[in-house]
C-alpha beads as a LAMMPS data file, in Angstrom:
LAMMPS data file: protein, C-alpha beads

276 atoms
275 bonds

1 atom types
1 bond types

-500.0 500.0 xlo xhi
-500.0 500.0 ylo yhi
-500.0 500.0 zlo zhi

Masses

1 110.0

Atoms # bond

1 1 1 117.831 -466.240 -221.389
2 1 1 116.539 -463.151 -223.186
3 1 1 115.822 -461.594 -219.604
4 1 1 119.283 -462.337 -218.558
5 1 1 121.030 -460.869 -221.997
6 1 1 118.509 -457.560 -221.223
7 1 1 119.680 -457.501 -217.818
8 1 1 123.437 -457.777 -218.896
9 1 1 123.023 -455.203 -221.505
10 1 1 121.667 -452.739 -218.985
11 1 1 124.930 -453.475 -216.802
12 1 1 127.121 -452.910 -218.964
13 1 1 125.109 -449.514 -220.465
14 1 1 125.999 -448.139 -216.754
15 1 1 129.349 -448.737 -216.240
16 1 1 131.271 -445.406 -216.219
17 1 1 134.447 -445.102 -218.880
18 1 1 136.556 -442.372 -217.914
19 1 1 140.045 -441.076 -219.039
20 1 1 142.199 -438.698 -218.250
21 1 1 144.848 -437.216 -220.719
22 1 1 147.146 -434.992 -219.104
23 1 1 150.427 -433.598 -220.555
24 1 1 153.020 -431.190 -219.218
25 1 1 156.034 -428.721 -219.907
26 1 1 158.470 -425.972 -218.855
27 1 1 158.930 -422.737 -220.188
28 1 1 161.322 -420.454 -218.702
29 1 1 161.402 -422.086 -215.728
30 1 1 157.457 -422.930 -215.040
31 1 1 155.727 -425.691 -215.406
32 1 1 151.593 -425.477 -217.511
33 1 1 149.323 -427.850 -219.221
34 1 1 150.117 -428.484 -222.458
35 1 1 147.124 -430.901 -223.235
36 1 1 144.142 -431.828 -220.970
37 1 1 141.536 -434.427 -222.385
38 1 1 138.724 -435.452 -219.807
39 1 1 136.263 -438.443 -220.509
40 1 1 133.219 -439.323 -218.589
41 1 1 133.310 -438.863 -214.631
42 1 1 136.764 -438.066 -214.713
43 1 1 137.913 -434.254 -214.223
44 1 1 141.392 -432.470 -213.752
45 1 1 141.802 -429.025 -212.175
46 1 1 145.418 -427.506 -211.369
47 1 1 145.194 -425.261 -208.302
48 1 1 147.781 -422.691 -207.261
49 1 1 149.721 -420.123 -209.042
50 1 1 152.034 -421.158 -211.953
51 1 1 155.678 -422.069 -210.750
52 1 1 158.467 -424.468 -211.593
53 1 1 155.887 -427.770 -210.635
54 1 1 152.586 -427.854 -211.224
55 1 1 150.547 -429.381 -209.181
56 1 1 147.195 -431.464 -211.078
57 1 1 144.555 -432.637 -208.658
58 1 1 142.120 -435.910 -210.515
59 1 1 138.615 -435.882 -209.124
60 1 1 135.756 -438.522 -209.903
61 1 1 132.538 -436.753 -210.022
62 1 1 130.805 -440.578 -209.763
63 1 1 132.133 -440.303 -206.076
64 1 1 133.489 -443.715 -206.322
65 1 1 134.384 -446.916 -208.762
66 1 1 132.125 -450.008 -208.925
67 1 1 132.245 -453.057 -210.565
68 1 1 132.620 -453.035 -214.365
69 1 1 134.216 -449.336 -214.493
70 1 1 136.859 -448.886 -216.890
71 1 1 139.494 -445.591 -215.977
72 1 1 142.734 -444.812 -218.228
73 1 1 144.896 -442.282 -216.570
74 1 1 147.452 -441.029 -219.183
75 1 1 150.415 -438.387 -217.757
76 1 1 153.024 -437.063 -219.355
77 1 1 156.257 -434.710 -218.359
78 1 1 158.143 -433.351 -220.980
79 1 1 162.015 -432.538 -220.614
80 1 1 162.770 -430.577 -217.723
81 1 1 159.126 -429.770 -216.356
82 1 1 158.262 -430.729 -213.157
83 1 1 154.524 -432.373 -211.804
84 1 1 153.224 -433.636 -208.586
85 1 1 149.933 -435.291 -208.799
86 1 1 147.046 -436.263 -206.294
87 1 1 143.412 -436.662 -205.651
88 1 1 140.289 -434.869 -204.744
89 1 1 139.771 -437.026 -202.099
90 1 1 140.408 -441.494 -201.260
91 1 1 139.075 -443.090 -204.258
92 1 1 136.090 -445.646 -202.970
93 1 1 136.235 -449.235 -205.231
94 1 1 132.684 -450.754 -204.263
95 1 1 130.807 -454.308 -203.936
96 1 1 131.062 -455.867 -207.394
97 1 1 128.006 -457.445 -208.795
98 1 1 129.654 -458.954 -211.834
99 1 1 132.833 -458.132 -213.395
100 1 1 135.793 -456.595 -211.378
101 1 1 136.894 -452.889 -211.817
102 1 1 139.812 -451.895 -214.331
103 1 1 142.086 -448.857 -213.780
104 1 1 145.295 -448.195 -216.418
105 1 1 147.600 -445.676 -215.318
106 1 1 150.496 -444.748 -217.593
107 1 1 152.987 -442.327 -216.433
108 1 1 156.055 -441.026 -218.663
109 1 1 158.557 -438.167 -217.483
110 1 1 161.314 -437.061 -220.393
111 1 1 164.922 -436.079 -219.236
112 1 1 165.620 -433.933 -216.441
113 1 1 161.804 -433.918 -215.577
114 1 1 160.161 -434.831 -212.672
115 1 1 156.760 -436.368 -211.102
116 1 1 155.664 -436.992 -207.840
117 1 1 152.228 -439.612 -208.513
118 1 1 150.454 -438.727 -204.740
119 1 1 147.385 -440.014 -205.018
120 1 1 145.245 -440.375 -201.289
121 1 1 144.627 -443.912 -200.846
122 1 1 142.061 -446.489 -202.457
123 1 1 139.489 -447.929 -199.909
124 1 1 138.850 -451.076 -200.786
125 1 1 134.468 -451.991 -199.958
126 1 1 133.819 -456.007 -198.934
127 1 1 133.457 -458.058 -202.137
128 1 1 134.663 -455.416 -204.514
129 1 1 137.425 -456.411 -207.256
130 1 1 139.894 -454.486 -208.722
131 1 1 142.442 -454.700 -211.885
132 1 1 144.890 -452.049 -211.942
133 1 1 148.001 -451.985 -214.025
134 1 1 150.404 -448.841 -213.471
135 1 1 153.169 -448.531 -216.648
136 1 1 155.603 -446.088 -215.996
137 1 1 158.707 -444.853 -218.706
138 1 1 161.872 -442.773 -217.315
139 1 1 163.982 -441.316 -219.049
140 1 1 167.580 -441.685 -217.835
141 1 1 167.618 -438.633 -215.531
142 1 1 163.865 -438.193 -215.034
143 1 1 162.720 -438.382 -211.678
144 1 1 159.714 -440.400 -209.802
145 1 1 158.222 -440.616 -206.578
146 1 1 155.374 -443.014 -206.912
147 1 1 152.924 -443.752 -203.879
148 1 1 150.220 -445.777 -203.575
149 1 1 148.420 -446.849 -200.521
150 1 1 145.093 -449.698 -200.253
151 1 1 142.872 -449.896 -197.346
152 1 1 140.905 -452.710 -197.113
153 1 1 137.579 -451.267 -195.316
154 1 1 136.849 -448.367 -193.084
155 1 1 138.103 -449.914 -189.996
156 1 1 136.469 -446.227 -188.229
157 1 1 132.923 -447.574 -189.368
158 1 1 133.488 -451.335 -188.271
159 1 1 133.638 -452.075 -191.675
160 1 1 135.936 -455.182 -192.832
161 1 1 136.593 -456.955 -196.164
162 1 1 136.158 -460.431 -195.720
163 1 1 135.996 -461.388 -199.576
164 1 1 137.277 -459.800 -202.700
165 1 1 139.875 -459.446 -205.651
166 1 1 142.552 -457.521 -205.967
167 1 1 145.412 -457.779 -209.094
168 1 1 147.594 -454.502 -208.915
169 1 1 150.522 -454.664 -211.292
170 1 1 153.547 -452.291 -212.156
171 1 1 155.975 -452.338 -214.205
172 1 1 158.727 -449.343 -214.189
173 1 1 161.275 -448.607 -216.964
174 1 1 164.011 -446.456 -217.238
175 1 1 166.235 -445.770 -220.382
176 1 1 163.856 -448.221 -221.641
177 1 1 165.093 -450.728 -219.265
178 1 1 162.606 -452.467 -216.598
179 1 1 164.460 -451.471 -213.091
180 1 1 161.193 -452.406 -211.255
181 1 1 158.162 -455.055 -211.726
182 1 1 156.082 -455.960 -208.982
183 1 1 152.475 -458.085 -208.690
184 1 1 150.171 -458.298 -205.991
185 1 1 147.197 -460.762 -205.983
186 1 1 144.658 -460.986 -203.415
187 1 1 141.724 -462.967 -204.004
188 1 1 139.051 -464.853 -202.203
189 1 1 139.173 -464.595 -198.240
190 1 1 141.317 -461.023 -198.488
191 1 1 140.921 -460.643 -194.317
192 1 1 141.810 -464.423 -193.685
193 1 1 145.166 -463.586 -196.066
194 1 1 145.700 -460.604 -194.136
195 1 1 145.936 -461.868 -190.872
196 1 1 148.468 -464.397 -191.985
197 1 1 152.735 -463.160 -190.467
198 1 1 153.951 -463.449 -193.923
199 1 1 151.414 -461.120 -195.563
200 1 1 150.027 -458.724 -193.174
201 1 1 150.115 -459.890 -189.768
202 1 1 146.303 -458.426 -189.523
203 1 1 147.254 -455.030 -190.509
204 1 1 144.445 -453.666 -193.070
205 1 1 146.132 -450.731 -194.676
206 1 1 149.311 -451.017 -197.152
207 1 1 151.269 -448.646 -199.065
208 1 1 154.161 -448.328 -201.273
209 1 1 155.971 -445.753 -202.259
210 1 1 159.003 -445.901 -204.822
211 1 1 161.454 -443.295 -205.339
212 1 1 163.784 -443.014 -208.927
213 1 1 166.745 -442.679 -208.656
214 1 1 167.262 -443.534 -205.043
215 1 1 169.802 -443.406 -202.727
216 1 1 170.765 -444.938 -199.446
217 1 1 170.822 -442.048 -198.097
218 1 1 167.235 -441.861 -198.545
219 1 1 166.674 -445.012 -197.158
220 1 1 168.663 -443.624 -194.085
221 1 1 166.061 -440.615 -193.715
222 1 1 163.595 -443.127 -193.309
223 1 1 164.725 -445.677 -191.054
224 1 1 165.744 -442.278 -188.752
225 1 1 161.471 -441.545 -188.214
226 1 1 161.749 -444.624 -186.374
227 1 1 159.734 -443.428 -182.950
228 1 1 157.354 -441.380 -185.295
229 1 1 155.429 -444.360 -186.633
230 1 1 152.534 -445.833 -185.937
231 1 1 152.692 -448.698 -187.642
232 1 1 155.146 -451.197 -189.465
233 1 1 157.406 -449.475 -191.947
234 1 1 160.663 -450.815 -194.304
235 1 1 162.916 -449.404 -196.278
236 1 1 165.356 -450.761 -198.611
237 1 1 167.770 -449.262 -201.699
238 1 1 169.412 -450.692 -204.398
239 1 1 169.962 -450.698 -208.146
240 1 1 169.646 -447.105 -207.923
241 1 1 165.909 -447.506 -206.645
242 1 1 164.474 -447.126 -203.546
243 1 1 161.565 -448.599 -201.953
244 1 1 159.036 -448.041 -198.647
245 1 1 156.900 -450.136 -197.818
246 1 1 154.108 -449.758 -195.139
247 1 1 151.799 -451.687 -193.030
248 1 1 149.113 -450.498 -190.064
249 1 1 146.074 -451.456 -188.293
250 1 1 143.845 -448.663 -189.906
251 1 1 143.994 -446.084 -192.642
252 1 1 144.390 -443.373 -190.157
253 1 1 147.966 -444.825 -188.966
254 1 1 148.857 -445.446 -192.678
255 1 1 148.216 -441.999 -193.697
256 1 1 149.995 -440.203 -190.911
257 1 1 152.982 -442.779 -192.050
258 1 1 152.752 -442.084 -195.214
259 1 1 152.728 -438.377 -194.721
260 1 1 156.323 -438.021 -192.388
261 1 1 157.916 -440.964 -195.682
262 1 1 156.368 -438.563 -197.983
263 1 1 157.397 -435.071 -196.372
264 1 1 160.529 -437.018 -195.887
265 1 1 161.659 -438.252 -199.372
266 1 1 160.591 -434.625 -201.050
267 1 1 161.522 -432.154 -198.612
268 1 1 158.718 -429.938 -199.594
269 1 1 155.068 -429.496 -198.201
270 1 1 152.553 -432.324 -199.704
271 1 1 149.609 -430.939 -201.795
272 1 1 147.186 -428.916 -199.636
273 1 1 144.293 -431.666 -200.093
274 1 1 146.393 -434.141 -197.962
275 1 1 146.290 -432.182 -195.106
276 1 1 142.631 -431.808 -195.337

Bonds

1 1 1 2
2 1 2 3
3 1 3 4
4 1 4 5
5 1 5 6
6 1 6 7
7 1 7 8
8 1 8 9
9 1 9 10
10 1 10 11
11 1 11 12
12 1 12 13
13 1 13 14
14 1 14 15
15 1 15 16
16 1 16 17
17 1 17 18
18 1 18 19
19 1 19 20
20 1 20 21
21 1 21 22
22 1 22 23
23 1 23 24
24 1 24 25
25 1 25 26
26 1 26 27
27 1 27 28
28 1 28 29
29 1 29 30
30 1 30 31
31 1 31 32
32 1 32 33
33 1 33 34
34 1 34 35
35 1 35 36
36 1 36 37
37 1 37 38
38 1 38 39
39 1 39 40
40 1 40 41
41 1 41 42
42 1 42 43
43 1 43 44
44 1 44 45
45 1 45 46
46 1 46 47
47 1 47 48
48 1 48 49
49 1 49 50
50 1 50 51
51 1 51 52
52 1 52 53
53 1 53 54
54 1 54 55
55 1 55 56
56 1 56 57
57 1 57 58
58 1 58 59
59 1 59 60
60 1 60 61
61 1 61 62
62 1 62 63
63 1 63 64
64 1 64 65
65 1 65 66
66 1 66 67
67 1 67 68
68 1 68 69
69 1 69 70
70 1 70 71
71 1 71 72
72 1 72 73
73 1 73 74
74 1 74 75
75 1 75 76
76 1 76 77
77 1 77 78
78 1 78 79
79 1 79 80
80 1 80 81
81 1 81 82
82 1 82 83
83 1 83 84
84 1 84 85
85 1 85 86
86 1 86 87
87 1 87 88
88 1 88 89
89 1 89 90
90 1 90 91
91 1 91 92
92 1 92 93
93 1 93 94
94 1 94 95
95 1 95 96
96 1 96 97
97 1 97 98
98 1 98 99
99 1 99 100
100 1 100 101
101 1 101 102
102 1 102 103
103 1 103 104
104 1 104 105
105 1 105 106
106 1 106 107
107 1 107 108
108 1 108 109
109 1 109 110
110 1 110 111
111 1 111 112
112 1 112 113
113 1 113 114
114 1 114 115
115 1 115 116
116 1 116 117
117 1 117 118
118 1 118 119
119 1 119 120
120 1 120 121
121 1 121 122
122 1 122 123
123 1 123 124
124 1 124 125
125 1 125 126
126 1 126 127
127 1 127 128
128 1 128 129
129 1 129 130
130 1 130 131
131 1 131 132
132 1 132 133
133 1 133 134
134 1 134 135
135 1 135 136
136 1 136 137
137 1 137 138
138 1 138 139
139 1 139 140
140 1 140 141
141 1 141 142
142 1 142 143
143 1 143 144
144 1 144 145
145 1 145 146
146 1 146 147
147 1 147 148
148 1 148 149
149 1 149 150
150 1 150 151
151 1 151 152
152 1 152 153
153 1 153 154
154 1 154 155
155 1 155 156
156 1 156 157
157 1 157 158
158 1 158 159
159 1 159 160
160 1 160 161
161 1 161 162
162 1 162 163
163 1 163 164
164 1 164 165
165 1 165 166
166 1 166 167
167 1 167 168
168 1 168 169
169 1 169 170
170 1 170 171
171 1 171 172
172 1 172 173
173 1 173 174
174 1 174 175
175 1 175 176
176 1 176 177
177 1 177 178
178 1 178 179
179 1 179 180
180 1 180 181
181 1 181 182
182 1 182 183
183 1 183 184
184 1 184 185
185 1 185 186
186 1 186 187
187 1 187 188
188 1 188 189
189 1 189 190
190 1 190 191
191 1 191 192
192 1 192 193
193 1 193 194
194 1 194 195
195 1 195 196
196 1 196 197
197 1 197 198
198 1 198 199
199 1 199 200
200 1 200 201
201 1 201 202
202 1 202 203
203 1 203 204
204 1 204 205
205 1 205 206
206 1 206 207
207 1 207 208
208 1 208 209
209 1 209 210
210 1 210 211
211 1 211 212
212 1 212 213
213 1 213 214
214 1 214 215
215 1 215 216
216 1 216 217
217 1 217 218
218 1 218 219
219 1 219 220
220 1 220 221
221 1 221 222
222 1 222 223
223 1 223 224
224 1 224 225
225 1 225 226
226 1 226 227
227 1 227 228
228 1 228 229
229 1 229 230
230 1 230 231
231 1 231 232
232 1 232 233
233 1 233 234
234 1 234 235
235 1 235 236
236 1 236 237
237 1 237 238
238 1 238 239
239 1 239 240
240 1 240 241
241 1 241 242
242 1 242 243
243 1 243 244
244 1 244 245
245 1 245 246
246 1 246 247
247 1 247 248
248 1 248 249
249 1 249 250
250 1 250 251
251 1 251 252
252 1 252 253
253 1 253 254
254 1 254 255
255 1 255 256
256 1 256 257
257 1 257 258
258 1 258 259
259 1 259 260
260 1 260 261
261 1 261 262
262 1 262 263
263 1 263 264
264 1 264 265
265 1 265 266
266 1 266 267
267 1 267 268
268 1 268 269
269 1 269 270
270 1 270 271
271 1 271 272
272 1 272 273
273 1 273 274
274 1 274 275
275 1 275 276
C-alpha cells in the first residue's frame, strides 16, 4: 500500500500545470499586450509588427499533454481591440496511465472588440482522456470566431484510437446571456462510436467552428465552397449565431476544410503558422 501511495505521489509530482494569462487593448488604433502571465510549459510570443489585431501564438514547450496535466488558458480583449489567436503547432493529448487530462479555456472580448480563437487541431493518441471546458463572455457587440478541430489518431502513421475519453464542453454568453452550450462525450470504444451514421460515419477528424454574431449570409459563403471540400461539411445560422461543422477521413482533409471555412468567414489571410 505504501509502494502504491509512493508511486502515486511520484505521478502526480510530474504532471505539468501550466497557465496562460493573456490580456489585450487598443490604443490609437493598434492592438498590444497589456498583461502576459506564463506558468510552467506554457509560453506566449506575438509575432509580426504592431497593427489594429494582434496576433498571440501559445506554444507548449512539454511538446505534448499527458494524462494528469492541468492547463488554464485565460484571454482577454478589452473594448475595441482586436486578437486572433493560434498555436505553435497541433497540440498532442497522449496514452493516459491514470487520470484524464484537464484543459480550461476562458475567453472574454469587451464591446466593439474582437477575437478570432484559431488554434491547429488536437490529436487525440489511443487510450488518452481529455476534460476540456471552453467559457466564453461577449459583450453585446464583441465579436468571435471560435474553431476547434479533434483528430482522433494520425491516420498518415496507421495510427487509430480504439479506446479513450473525451468530455469537451462550451458554454458561450453574450450580454451575459447563454446564446450557445454544447457537450460532447466520447468514451470507451471512441473508433466503434465513430463508425456509427449518426456520429461519424467512420470519419476520424471533427471540427467546429462558431462565428458571433452570424449571419445567413455567412452561412451562404459556406455552403457556396461546395466542390472545394474534401470531406463532409454543414452549415447552419440562427439566433444571430452561426455554426460549421466538419467531418473527414483524416486530419489532412479536415485541415484543408477548415482552412477555405476559415479564409472564408474572415476574409483575411490565417496566421502564417497554419500554412506551415
Amino acid at each position: 500500500m505504501h509502494a502504491g501511495m509512493d508511486t502515486a505521489r511520484v505521478f502526480a509530482a510530474n504532471r505539468a500545470a501550466g497557465a496562460i494569462a493573456l490580456s489585450v487593448a487598443a490604443s490609437a488604433g493598434v492592438t498590444r499586450r497589456a498583461r502576459v502571465r506564463e506558468e510552467g510549459p506554457l509560453r506566449l510570443r506575438c509575432p509580426g509588427r504592431p497593427g489594429p489585431e494582434l496576433e498571440a501564438v501559445i506554444v507548449n514547450t512539454a511538446g505534448g499533454v499527458a494524462g494528469g496535466d492541468r492547463h488554464v488558458l485565460d484571454i482577454t480583449v478589452a473594448p475595441s481591440a482586436h486578437l486572433v489567436v493560434t498555436t505553435a503547432a497541433a497540440e498532442k493529448v497522449y496514452r493516459r496511465l491514470e487520470a484524464d487530462a484537464e484543459i480550461g479555456i476562458r475567453l472574454a472580448v469587451g464591446a466593439g472588440g474582437s477575437l478570432a480563437w484559431l488554434p491547429q487541431e488536437t490529436i487525440l493518441f489511443d487510450r488518452a482522456g481529455l476534460r476540456r471546458m471552453i467559457e466564453v463572455d461577449l459583450d453585446a457587440d464583441a465579436r468571435l470566431v471560435l474553431a476547434e478541430a479533434l483528430v482522433f489518431g494520425r491516420t498518415g502513421m496507421g495510427e487509430a484510437v480504439e479506446e479513450g475519453r473525451l468530455l469537451d464542453r462550451w458554454h458561450v454568453r453574450r450580454a451575459g446571456r447563454l446564446v450557445h452550450a454544447e457537450a460532447v462525450r466520447l468514451e470507451g470504444a471512441i473508433a466503434s462510436m465513430l463508425h456509427q451514421p449518426a456520429v461519424a460515419n467512420g470519419a476520424v477528424a471533427l471540427a467546429t467552428v462558431l462565428v458571433v454574431p452570424g449571419e445567413e449570409t455567412t452561412v451562404t459563403a459556406v455552403r457556396a465552397l461546395d466542390g472545394v471540400y474534401r470531406g463532409e461539411v454543414g452549415a447552419s445560422a440562427w439566433n444571430g449565431i452561426v455554426l460549421v461543422r466538419r467531418c473527414a477521413a483524416d486530419g489532412a482533409a479536415l485541415r484543408h476544410d477548415l482552412v477555405a471555412v476559415l479564409n472564408t468567414i474572415r476574409g483575411t489571410a490565417l496566421p502564417r503558422l497554419w500554412m506551415s
